[in-house]
Every structure is written in structure tokens, then in C-alpha cells.
C-alpha positions as a printed NumPy array, in Angstrom:
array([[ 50.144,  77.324, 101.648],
       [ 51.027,  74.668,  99.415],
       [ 52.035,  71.217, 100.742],
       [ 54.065,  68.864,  97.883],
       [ 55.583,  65.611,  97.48 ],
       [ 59.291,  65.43 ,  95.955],
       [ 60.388,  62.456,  94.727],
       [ 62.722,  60.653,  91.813],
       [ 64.944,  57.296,  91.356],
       [ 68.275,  55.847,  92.881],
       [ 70.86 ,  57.975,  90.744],
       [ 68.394,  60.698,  89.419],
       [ 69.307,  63.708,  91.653],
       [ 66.986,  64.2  ,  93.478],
       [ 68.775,  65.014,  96.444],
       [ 70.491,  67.966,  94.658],
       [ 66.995,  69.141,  93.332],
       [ 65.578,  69.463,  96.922],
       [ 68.823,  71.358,  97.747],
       [ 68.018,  74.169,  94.795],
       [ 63.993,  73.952,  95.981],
       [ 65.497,  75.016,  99.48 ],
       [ 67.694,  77.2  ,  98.072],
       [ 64.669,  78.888,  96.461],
       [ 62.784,  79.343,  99.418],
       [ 60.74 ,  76.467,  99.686],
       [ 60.174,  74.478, 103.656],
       [ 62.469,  71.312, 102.885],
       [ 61.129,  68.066, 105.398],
       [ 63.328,  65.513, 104.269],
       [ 62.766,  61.604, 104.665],
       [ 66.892,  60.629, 104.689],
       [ 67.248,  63.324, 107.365],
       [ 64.411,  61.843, 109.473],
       [ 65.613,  58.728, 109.14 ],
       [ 68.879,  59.321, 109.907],
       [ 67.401,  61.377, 113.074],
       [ 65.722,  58.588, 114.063],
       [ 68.513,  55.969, 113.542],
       [ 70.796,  58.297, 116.105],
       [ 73.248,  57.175, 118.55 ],
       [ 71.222,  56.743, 121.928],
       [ 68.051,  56.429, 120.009],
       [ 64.868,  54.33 , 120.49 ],
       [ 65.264,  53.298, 116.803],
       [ 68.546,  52.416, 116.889],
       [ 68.085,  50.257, 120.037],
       [ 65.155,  48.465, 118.575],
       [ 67.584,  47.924, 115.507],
       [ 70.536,  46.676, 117.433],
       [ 68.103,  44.211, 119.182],
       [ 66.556,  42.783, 115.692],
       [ 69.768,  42.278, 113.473],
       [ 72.154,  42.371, 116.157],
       [ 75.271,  44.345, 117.457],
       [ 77.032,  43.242, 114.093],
       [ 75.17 ,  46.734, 112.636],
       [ 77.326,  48.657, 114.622],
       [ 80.088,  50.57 , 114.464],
       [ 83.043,  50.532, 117.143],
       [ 81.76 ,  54.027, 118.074],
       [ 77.943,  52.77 , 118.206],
       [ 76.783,  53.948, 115.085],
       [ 74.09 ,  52.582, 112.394],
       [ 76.792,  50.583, 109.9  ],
       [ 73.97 ,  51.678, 107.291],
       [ 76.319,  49.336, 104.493],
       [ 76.192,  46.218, 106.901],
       [ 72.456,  46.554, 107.268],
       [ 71.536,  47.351, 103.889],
       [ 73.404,  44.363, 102.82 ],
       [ 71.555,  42.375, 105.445],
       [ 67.667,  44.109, 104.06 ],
       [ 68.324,  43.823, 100.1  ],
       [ 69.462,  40.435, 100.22 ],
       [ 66.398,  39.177, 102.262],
       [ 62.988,  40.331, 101.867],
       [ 61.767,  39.08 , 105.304],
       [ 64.884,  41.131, 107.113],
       [ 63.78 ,  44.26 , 105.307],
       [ 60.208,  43.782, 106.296],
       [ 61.477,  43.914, 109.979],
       [ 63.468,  46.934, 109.017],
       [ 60.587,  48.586, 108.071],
       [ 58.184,  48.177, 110.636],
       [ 61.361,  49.442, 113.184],
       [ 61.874,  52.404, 111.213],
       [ 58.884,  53.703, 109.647],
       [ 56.597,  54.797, 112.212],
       [ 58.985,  56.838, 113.526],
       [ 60.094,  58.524, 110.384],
       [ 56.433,  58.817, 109.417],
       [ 56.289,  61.267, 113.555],
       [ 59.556,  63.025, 112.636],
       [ 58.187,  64.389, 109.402],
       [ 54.907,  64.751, 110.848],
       [ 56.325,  66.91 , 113.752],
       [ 58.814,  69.158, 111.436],
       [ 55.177,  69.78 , 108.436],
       [ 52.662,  70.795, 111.518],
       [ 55.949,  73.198, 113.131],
       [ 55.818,  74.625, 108.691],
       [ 52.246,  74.72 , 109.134],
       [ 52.35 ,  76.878, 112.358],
       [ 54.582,  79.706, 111.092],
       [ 52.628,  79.725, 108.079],
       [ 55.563,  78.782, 105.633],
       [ 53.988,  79.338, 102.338],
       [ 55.465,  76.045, 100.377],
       [ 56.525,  72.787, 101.817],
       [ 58.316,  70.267, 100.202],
       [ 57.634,  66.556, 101.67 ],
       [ 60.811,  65.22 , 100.258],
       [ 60.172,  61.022,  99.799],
       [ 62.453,  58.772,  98.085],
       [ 59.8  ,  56.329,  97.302],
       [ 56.628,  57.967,  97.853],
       [ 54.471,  56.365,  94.587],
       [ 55.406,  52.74 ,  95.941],
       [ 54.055,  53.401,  99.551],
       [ 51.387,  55.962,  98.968],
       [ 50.491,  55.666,  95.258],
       [ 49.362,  58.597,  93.076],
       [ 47.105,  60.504,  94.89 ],
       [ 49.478,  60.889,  98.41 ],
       [ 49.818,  64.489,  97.292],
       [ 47.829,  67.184,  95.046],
       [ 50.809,  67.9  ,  93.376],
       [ 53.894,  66.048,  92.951],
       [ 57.296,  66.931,  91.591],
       [ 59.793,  64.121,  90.043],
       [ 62.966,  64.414,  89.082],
       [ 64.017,  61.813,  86.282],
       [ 66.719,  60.275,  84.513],
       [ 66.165,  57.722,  81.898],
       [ 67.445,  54.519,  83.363],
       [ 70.726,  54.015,  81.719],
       [ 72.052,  57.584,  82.539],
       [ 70.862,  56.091,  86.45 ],
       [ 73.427,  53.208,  85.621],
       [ 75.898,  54.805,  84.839],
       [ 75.83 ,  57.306,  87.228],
       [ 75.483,  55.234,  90.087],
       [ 78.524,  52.782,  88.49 ],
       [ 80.694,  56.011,  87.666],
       [ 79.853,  57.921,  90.603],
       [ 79.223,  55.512,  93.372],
       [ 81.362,  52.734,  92.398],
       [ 78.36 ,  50.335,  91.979],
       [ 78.849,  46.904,  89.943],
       [ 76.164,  47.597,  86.887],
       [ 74.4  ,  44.4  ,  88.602],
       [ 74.27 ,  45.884,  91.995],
       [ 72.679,  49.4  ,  90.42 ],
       [ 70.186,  47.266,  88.365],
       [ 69.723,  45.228,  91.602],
       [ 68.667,  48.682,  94.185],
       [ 66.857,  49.9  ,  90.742],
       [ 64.639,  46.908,  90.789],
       [ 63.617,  47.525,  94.093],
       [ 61.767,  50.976,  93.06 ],
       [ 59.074,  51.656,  90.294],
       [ 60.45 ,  52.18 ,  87.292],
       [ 61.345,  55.695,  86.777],
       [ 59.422,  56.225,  83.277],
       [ 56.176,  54.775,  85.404],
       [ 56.852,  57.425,  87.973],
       [ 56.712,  60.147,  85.026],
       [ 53.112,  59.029,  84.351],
       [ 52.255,  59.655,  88.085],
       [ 54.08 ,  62.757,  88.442],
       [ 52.261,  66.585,  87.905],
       [ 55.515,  68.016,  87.37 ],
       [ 59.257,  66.614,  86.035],
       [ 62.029,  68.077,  86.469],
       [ 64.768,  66.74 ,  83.688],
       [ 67.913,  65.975,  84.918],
       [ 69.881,  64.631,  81.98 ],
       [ 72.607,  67.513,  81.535],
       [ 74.427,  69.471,  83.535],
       [ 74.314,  71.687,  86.844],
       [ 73.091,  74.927,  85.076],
       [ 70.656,  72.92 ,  83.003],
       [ 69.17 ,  71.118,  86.071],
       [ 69.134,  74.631,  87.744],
       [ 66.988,  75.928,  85.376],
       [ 64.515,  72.884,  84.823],
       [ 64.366,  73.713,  88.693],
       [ 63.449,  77.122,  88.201],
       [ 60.972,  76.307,  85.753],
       [ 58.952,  74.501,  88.285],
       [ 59.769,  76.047,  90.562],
       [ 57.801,  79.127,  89.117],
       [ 54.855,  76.859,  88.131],
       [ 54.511,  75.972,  91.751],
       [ 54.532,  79.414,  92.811],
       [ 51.853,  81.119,  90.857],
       [ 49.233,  82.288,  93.065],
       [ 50.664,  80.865,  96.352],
       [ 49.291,  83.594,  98.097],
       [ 45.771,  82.602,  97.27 ],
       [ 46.477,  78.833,  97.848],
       [ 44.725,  77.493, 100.893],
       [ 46.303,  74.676, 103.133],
       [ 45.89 ,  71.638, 101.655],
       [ 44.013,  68.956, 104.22 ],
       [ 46.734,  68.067, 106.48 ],
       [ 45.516,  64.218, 107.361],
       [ 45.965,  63.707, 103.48 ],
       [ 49.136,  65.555, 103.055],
       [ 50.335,  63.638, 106.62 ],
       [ 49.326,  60.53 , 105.816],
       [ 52.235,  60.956, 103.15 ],
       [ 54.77 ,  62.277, 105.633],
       [ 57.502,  59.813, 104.273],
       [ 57.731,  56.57 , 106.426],
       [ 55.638,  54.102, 104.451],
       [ 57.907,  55.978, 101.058],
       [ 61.187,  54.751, 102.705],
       [ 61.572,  51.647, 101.05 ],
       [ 64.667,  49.349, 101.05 ],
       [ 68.291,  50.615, 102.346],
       [ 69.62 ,  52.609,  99.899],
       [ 72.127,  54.867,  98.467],
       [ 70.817,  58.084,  97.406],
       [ 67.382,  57.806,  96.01 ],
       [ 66.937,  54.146,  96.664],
       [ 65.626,  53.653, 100.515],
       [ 65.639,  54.734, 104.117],
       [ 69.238,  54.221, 105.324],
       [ 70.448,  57.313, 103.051],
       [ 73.894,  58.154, 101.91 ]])
């Protein structure tokens, strides 16, 4: 069994990556999905939030306004702090609940799936780690063509992360995501057959290591896409 750490930049696909990985056959655990799990309607987290930042967060229908609050985090350090310590410990259970239940059936490759996992674990969180990059200006664009970002607002969430070309030094593997679909596809493939060879053989990695990394500490500021623990 091999346990890995996924990870990339606001605006570099990585979302889409860990789609094909899954696609592939690989154990997804996803840190947007457990946050957005644990940010539920009728949820402790959610409660706790509504009581820190106020009812203002939510929606008419009582749900997380994820825009109103990510406004509220990025524009004050000391608000995003609080975020954080509501949010992360219970990300940090929810993915280590869903890796011990891929650990159990004996699912031979699990991808940990953290947005920012080198700014709240470092380098050595994981044995191996996968990132998917984009040089920063195809990020800008993206997110001001895509998401209908002000280039100052995409510089702004990309300034909360590491920059991506620091990330490449960290990372074991990259996966290139500079063209299209079928090019990302196959970049995916690629390592996708690197991380396979001799999985058979591969025993578990040590699982307080690999859940020390389970993805709360890597949920850094609200985002969108890549950037942060609110998710899209």
C-alpha cells in the first residue's frame, strides 16, 4: 500500500488531476470535501462558525456563505487564525477516519489530496508527493479568465500560498499542466505509472506519519480552488 500527498497552486488544476488519479484507480481522501463535510448544515463546525463571525456567514437557507467568510479571513489575518483553529481539527478527523477505513480494505494507493500541504506540514509530510504546476502567470490568467478574478485579487489568494516554482523543489513528482485536457491526461498517466511500479510489494507506509498529514493543518486561507479550506 502506498499512502501519497497531492497537492498544487490556486489555478493549477489540481482538482481535475485528483479526478483522473481517481479515475485511475487510486483511494481519493480529499481536504475540500472534508471540509465542506465538516462545514454542513446542522454541523458542530458550522455552529462553532456561526458563533465566531456571526449569523452574517449564513445563507437564508443556513448554509456556510463560503464568499462572505472568505472575504472576512483574507482580509484579516487574526479572523483567519480563528477560522483555522474552528476548522482544522476536524478536517484533520474526517480525513483521518476516511485513510484508516482505505487502510482496512487494503486499498492499494491512497491519495491524501491537500491544497496546501508544504505550508502546514513541510517537505517530509509524505514519502512521496505529487504536484501539479502551472507557472504563475498561466495561474493568473486562468483564475482572471476562468473565475472572473481582478488580476490583484488572484495575485492577492496567490500570495497567501508558497510559490508554486518553490513547491516544484519539494515535490517527488510534477505533473505539468500547461496545455490541454489530453496533454494533462497523459502527464497524469505518466505518474501515474511511476507510482504504480511494484505496488504490490510496497508495504504500508507508517500511518502516524502519513496521518499526521491528513489535511487540516494544509487547509490554509478560504479559497477558490487550490487556494484554502472553504473550496469552490
Amino acid at each position: 500500500m502506498k499512502i501519497i500527498g497531492l497537492t498544487g497552486g490556486i489555478g493549477t488544476g489540481k482538482s481535475t488531476v485528483s479526478a483522473m488519479l481517481r479515475d485511475l484507480g487510486a483511494t481519493v481522501v480529499d481536504a475540500d470535501e472534508a471540509t465542506r463535510a465538516v462545514q454542513a448544515p446542522g454541523s458542530e463546525g458550522l455552529r462553532l462558525l456561526a458563533a465566531e463571525f456571526g449569523s452574517g456567514i449564513l445563507t437564508a437557507g443556513g448554509e456556510l456563505d463560503r464568499a462572505r467568510l472568505a472575504d472576512i479571513a483574507f482580509r484579516d489575518p487574526e479572523a483567519r487564525a480563528r477560522l483555522n483553529a474552528i476548522v482544522h481539527p476536524r478536517v484533520r478527523q474526517w480525513m483521518a477516519e476516511r485513510q484508516q477505513e482505505a487502510v482496512e480494505r487494503g486499498d492499494p494507493l491512497v491519495v491524501m489530496d491537500i491544497p496546501l500541504l508544504f505550508e502546514a506540514r513541510g517537505a517530509g509530510a509524505f514519502e512521496t508527493v505529487v504536484l501539479v504546476y502551472a507557472p504563475e502567470d498561466v495561474q493568473v490568467r486562468r483564475l482572471v479568465e476562468l473565475r472572473g478574478m481582478t488580476e490583484e485579487a488572484a495575485r492577492a489568494r496567490m500570495a497567501a500560498q508558497l510559490p508554486i516554482d518553490e513547491k516544484r523543489r519539494l515535490a517527488t513528482h510534477v505533473i505539468e499542466n500547461t496545455g490541454d485536457l489530453d496533454q494533462l491526461r497523459r502527464e497524469v498517466e505518466r505518474v501515474w505509472r511511476q507510482l504504480s511500479e511494484g505496488l504490490e510489494h510496497h508495504e504500508p507506509e507508517d500511518q502516524e506519519q502519513a496521518g499526521a498529514a491528513d489535511g487540516g493543518d494544509a487547509l490554509g486561507p478560504p479559497r477558490v480552488e487550490e487556494g484554502g479550506q472553504l473550496g469552490r
